[in-house]
C-alpha positions in Angstrom: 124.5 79.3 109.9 125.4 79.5 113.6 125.9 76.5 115.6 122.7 76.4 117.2 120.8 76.7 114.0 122.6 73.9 113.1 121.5 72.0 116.2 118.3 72.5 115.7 117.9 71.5 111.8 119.4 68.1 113.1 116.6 68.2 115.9 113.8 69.1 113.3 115.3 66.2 111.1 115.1 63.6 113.4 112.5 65.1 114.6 110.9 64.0 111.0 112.2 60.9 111.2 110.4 60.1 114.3 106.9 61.3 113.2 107.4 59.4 109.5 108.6 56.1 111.7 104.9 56.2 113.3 105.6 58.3 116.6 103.1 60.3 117.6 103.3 64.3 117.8 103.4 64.7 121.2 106.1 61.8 121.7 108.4 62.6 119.1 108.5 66.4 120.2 109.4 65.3 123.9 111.7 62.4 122.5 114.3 64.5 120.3 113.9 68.6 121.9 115.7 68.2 124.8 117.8 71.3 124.1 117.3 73.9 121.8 114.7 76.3 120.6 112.2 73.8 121.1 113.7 72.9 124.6 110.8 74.8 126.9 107.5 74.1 124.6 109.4 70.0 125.0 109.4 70.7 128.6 105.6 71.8 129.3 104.9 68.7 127.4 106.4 66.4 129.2 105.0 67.9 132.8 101.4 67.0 131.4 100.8 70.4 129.3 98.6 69.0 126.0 100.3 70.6 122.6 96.9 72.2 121.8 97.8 74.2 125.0 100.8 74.8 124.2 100.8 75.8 120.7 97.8 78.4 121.5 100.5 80.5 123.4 103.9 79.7 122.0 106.3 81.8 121.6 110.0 81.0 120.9 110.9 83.8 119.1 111.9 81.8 116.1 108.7 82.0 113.6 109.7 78.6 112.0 109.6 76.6 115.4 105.8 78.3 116.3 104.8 77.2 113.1 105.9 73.3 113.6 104.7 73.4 117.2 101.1 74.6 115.8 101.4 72.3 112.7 102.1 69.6 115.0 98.8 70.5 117.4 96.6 70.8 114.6 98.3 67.4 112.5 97.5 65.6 115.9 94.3 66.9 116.4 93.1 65.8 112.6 95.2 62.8 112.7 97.3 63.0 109.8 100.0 65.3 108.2 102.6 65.1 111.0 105.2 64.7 108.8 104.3 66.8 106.3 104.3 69.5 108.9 108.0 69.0 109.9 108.9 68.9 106.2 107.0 72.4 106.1 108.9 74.1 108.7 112.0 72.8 107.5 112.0 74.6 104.8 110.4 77.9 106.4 113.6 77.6 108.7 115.8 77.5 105.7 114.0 80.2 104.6 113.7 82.3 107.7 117.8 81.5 107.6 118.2 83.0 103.9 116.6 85.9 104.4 118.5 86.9 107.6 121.5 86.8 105.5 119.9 89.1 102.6 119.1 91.8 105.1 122.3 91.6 106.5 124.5 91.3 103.5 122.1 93.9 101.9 122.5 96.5 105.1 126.3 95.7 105.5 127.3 99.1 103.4 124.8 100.6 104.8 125.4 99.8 108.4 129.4 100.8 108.0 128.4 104.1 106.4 126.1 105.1 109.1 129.1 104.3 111.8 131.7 106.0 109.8 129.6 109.4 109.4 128.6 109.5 113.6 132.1 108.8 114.2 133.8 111.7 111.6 132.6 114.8 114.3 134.0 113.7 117.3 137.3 111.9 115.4 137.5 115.3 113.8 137.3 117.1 117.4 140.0 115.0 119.2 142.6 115.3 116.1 141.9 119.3 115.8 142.3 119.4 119.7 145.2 117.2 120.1 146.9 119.5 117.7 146.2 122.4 119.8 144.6 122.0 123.1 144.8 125.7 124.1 141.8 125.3 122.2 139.8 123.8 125.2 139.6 126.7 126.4 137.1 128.1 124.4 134.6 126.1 125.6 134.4 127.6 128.6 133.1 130.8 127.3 129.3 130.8 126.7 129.7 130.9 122.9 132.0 127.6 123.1 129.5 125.9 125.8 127.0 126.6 123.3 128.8 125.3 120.2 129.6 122.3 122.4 126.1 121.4 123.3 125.0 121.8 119.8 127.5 119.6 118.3 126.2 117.3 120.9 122.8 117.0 120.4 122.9 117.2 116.5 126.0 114.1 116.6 123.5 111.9 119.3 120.5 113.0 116.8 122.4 112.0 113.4 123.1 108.2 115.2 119.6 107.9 116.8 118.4 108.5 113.5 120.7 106.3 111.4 120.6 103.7 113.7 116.1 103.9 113.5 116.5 103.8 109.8 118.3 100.3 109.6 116.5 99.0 112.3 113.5 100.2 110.2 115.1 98.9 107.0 115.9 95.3 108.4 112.6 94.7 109.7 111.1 95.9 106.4 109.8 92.6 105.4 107.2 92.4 108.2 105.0 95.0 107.0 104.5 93.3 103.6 102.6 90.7 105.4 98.8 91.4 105.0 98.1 90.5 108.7 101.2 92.7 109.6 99.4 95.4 111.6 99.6 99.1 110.0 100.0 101.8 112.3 97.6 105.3 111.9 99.4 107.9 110.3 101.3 110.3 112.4 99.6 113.8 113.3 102.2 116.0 111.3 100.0 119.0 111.8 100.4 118.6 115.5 103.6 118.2 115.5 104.3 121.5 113.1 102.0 123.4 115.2 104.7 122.5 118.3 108.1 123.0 116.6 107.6 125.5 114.2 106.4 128.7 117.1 109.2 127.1 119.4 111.7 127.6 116.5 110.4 131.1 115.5 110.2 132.4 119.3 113.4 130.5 120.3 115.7 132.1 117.3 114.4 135.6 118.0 115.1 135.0 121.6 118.5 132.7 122.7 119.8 132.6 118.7 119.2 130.3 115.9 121.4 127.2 116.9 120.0 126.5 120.2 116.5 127.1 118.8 116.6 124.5 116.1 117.7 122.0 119.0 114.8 122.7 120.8 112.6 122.7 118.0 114.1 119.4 117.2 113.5 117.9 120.6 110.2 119.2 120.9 109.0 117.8 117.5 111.0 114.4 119.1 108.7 114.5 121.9 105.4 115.1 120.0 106.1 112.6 117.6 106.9 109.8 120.6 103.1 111.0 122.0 101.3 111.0 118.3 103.1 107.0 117.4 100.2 104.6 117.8 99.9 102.4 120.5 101.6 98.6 119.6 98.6 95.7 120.4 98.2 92.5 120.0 100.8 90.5 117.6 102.5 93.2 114.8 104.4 90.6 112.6 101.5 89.3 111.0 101.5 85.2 109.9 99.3 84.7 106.6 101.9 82.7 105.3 102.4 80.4 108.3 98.1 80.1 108.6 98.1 79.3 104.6 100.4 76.5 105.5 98.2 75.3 108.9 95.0 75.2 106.6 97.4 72.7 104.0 97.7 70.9 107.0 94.1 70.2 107.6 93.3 70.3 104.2 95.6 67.2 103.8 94.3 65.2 106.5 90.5 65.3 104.6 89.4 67.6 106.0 86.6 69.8 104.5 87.2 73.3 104.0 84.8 75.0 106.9 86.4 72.2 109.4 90.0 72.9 108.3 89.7 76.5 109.2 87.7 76.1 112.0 90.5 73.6 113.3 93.0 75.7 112.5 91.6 78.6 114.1 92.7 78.3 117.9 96.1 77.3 116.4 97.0 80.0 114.0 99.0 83.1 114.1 97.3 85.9 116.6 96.9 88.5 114.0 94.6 85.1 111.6 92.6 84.0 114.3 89.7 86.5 113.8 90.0 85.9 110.7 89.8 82.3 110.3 87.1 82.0 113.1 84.9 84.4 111.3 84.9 82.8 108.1 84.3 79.2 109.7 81.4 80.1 110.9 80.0 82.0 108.0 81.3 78.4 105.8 78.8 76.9 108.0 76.5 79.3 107.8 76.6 78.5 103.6 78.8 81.4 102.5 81.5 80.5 99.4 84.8 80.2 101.1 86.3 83.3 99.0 83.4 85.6 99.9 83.7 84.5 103.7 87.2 85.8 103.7 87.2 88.8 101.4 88.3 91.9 103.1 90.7 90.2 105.1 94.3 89.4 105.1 93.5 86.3 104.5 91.7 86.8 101.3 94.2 85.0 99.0 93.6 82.1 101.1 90.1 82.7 100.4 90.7 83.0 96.6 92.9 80.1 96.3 90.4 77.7 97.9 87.2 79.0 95.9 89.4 78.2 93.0 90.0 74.9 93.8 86.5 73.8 95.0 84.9 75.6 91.5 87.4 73.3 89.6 87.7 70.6 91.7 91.5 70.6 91.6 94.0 69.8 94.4 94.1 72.4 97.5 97.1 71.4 98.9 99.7 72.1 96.6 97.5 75.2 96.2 98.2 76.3 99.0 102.2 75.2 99.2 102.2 77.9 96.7 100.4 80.5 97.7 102.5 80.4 100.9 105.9 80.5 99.2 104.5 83.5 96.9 103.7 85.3 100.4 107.4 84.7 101.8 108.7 85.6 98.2 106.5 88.8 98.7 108.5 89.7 102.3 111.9 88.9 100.7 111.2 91.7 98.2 110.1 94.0 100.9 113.4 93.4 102.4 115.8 93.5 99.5 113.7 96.8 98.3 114.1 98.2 102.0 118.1 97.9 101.8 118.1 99.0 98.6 116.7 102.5 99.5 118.3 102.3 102.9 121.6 104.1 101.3 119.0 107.3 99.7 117.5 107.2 103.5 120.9 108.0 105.1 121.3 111.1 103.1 118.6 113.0 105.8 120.9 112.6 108.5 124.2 113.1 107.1 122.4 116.3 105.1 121.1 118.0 108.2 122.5 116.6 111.4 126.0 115.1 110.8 127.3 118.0 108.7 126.6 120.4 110.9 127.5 119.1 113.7 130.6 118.5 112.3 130.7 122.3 111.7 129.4 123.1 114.7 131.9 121.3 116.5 135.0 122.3 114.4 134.7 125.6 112.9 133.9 127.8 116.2 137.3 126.7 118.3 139.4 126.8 114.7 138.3 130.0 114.5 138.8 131.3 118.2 141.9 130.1 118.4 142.9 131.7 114.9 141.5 134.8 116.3 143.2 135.1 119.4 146.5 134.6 118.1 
């Protein structure tokens, strides 16, 4: 844990402290985050912004601190379950904290292997070279300054695309979210309609090597204009809004008021949701049929359960929220699992050739004219 993290636990504990000693949310949060993650949303406060306000727009960039600054503005507006709330995100910061370290002890191997493969072409190059730089000369004829260029663009390719696939990799335990947006799939017809008469036409024309590259750039381009567009919020929340609904549930409050308090407060991608099924609550729906179909509907499950029983919600719901974060930890450890059988697709068909690409043609010109 970095020294900041650190920092901040010991704000979020006293932080606690202050809220179980009788301080209300609003005063504690001003009181003890004068520095620190919570620093700015502490600073609005205390120029007159209400937390409602403030927690309807947060944004630290840490998920645990926007969950205790919307736990917080819905604990104050029910009246109870401050402290409970500051318990909550302690533990979602320990576990925001854990899971960093998975992905990156799990991507470590992955992440050296990657650099070490980008980096064999051009170490190649410079000890071939060094050992006989009347070499260099070849790449001033048209067949070296076409070698070159292909080396080029197929090394750049292999560590664009290594680099997207731990990117992609590491942020693998977003998308097992069910409010996580999914994107369209891409239009792969389009795009083989592009490359594949470019690559035909181009290797009858200027040769096969500088024809894959532009085949390769043009499918690049194609696939750039086919992604789908990114809106609204894409990391999804349906464990933080199962732990905002505890929150009102704790405080007494009945299920079609907890959501509909909770609502204005929750995650982006749950606030349709959650609206929607207020209303129909109090329109006299069952709280699992209000929010089937949504991403939320494993809320909506877990709270028909315990009303047709009559057993206890909260813990419920502690539950269900720590099956959803154990849900995006196996995303992730799955994800850097595979991440090794990924990398073969770019050290297959872009870093081995450019490494012979880059070698072979000057060995061999240099051979030959001696």
């Amino acid at each position: 844990m970095t020294r900041a993290a650190g920092a901040d636990q010991v704000m979020y504990t006293e932080l606690q402290a202050a809220l179980e000693a009788g301080a209300a949310p609003t005063q504690a949060l001003t009181a003890v985050a004068a520095d620190g993650v919570l620093a700015a949303v502490a600073r609005e406060l205390r120029l007159g912004r209400s937390l409602g306000d403030a927690a309807r727009t947060v944004q630290t960039g840490h998920p645990a601190a926007d969950l205790l600054v919307r736990a917080l503005a819905v604990a104050e507006l029910t009246g109870a379950g401050a402290a409970q709330a500051t318990e909550q995100s302690l533990a979602a910061v320990r576990d925001e904290a854990s899971l960093q370290r998975l992905i990156e002890v799990r991507t470590s191997q992955a992440r050296g292997a990657a650099i070490i493969l980008a980096a064999l072409p051009p170490v190649a190059w410079v000890l071939f070279v060094a050992a006989d730089r009347a070499t260099l000369r070849f790449y001033l004829t048209a067949a070296g300054a076409l070698s070159g260029l292909l080396a080029v663009a197929l090394g750049a390719s292999a560590w664009w695309c290594m680099r997207r696939l731990v990117t992609k990799a590491a942020g693998e335990a977003l998308t097992a979210d069910p409010l996580a947006a999914t994107p369209p799939p891409r239009d792969w017809t389009r795009v083989a309609a592009l490359a594949v008469p470019v690559l035909l036409v181009g290797a009858l024309t200027v040769g096969p090597g500088l024809a894959v590259v532009v085949a390769v750039a043009v499918a690049a381009v194609s696939l750039r204009r086919t992604a789908p567009a990114k809106t609204g919020d894409q990391s999804g929340g349906a464990a933080e809004a199962v732990e905002l609904v505890a929150v009102a549930v704790s405080a007494g409050l009945p299920t079609g008021a907890a959501l509909a308090a909770v609502a204005p407060f929750a995650p982006p991608a749950a606030r349709p949701a959650l609206s929607a099924a207020a209303r129909r609550v109090r329109s006299g729906w069952d709280i699992d049929t209000a929010l089937d179909g949504t991403g939320l509907a494993a809320l909506g499950a877990t709270l028909g359960a315990a009303a047709r029983w009559g057993a206890p919600v909260e813990p419920a719901l502690r539950r269900l929220a720590d099956d959803l974060r154990a849900q995006r930890r196996t995303a992730a450890e799955v994800a850097a699992e595979q991440l090794q059988l990924r990398l073969v697709f770019p050290t297959t068909l872009l870093t081995l050739p450019a490494f012979i690409v880059g070698v072979v043609p000057p060995l061999l010109w240099s051979t030959l004219g001696r």
